[in-house]
C-alpha positions in Angstrom: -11.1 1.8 -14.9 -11.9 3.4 -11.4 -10.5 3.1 -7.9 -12.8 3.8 -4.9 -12.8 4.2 -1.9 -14.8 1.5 -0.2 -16.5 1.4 3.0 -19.9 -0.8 2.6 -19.9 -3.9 3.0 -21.2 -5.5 0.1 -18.1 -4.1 -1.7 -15.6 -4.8 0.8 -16.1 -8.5 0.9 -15.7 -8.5 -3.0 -12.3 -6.6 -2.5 -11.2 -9.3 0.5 -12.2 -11.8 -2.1 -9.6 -10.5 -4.7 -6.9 -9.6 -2.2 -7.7 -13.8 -1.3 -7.7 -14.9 -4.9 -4.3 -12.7 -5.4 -2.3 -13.5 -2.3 -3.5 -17.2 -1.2 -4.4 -18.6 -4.4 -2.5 -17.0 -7.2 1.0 -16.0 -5.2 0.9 -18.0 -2.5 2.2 -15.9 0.4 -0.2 -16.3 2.9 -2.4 -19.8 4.2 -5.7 -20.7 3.4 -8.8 -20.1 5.5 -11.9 -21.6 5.2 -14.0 -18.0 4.4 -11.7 -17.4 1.3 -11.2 -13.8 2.5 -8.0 -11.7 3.3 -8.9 -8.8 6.0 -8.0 -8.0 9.6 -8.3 -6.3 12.7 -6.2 -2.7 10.7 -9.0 -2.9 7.8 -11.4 -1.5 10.7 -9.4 2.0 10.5 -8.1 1.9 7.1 -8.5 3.0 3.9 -9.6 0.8 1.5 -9.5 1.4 -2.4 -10.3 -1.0 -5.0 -9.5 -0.8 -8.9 -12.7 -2.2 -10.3 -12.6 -2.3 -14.5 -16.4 -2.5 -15.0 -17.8 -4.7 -11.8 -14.8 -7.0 -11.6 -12.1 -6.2 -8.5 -8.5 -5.9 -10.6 -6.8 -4.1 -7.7 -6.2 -3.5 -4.1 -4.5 -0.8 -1.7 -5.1 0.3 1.9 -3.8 3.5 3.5 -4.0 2.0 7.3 -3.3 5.4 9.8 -1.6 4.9 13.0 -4.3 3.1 15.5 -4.5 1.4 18.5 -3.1 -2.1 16.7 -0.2 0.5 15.6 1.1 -0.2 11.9 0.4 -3.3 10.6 4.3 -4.0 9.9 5.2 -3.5 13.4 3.9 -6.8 14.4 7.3 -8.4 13.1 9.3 -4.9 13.0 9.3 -2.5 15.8 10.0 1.4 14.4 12.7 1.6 17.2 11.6 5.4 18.0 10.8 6.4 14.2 7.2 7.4 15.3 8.2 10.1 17.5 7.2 13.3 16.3 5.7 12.0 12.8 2.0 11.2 11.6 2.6 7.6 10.4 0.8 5.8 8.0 1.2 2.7 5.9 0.5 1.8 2.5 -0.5 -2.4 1.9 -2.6 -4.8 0.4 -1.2 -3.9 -2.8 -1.6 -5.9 -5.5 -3.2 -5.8 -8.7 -4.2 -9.1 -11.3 -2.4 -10.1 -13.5 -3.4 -8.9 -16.4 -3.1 -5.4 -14.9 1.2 -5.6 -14.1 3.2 -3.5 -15.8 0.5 -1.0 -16.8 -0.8 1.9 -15.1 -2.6 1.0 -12.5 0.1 0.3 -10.1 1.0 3.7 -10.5 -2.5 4.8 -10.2 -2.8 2.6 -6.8 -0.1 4.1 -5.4 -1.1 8.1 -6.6 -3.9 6.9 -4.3 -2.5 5.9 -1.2 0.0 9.0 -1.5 -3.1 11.1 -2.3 -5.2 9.9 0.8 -2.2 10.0 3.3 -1.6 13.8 2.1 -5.1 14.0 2.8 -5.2 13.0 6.3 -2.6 15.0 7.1 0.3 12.2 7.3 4.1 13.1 7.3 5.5 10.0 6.5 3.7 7.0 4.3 6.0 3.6 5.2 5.4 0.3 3.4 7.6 -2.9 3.2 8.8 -4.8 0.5 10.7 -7.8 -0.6 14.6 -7.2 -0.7 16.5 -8.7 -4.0 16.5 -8.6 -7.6 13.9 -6.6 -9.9 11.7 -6.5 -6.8 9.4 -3.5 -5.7 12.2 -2.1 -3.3 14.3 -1.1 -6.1 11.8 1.0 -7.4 10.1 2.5 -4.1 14.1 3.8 -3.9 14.4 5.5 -7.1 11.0 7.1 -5.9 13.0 8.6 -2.7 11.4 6.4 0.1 14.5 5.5 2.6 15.2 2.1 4.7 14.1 2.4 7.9 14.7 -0.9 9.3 16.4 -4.2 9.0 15.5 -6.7 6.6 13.3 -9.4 8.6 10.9 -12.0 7.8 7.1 -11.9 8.6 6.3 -15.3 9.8 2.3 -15.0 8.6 3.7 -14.6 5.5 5.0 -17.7 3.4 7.0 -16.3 0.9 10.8 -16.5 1.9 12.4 -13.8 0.9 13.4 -11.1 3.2 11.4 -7.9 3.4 12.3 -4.1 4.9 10.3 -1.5 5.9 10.6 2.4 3.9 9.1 6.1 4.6 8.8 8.8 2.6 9.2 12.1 4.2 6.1 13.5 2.6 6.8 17.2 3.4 10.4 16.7 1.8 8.7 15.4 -1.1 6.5 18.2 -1.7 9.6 20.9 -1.0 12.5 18.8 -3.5 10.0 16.6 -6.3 9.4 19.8 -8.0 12.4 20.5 -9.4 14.3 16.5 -8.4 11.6 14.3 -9.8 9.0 17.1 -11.5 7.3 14.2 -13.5 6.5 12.1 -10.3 5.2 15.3 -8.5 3.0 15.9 -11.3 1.9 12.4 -11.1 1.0 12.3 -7.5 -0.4 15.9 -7.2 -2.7 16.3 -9.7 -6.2 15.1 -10.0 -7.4 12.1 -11.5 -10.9 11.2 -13.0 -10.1 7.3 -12.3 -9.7 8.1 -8.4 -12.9 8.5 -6.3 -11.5 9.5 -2.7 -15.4 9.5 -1.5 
């Protein structure tokens, strides 16, 4: 198992292939198109990282940095004067198959979009999730990112549950997960031979 960073684009169609595959076909939260790839006008500044476990895509995150577009959530949720003063970046596309949930390499994805906004010299990483039972908000809480908006709906998106935006305050993290969450801060600082930054 490695996630890479991916910038040519040989590689980058294979990894808008799986995000397809994952989100159109498999979960259904997003409409067809007749390419059968999943990319946008934000994957032109991003991030991309793919999990690949030999030469087969099993996973997909983005670290997209403030830009011209702004943050890819902001098309359906404005940040209402959270910018000001902060180096914003989001953390999407992240999904992994099937046979890869519940195992490490969510874990891994997201050591890797942490890893690249601490990188870049981000103070906050924001993401949104799906509000309700057993979903990923619960956990991005227990983690320590904060609600920052209220919950909305995305009207690309045809999944109907509601969603709402988080940030981490990513020099709070560094100051209070050594002694709150010293596992996690272990986790998410230290290097990792399955993560290529490039």
């Amino acid at each position: 198992m490695r996630i890479v960073h991916i910038r040519d684009e040989e590689r980058l169609e294979r990894l808008y292939r799986f995000r397809y595959r994952m989100y159109v076909e498999q979960l259904g939260w997003l409409p067809a198109n007749d390419e059968g790839l999943l990319h946008d006008e934000y994957d032109a500044y991003a991030f991309n990282y793919a999990a690949f476990e030999g030469d087969e895509v099993v996973g997909s995150i983005r670290m997209v940095p403030d830009n011209p577009h702004g943050l890819p959530f902001e098309r359906c949720s404005p940040l209402n004067g959270f910018r000001s003063g902060k180096r914003l970046v989001e953390l999407c596309r992240f999904v992994v198959a099937d046979e890869h949930r519940g195992h490490i390499l969510p874990g891994l994805l997201m050591k890797t979009g942490y890893q690249r906004a601490i990188m870049e010299g981000s103070t906050h990483v924001t993401l949104d999730a799906y509000l309700g039972t057993g979903t990923s908000s619960q956990l991005y809480e227990k983690m320590g990112y904060e609600p920052i908006s209220e919950p909305f709906h995305d009207p690309d998106w045809l999944c109907s549950m509601p969603e709402r935006v988080y940030a981490i305050d990513l020099n709070r993290a560094t100051a209070e997960w050594p002694e709150s969450r010293p596992g996690l801060y272990r986790f998410f600082t230290t290097q990792d031979e399955h993560i290529d930054h490039g």
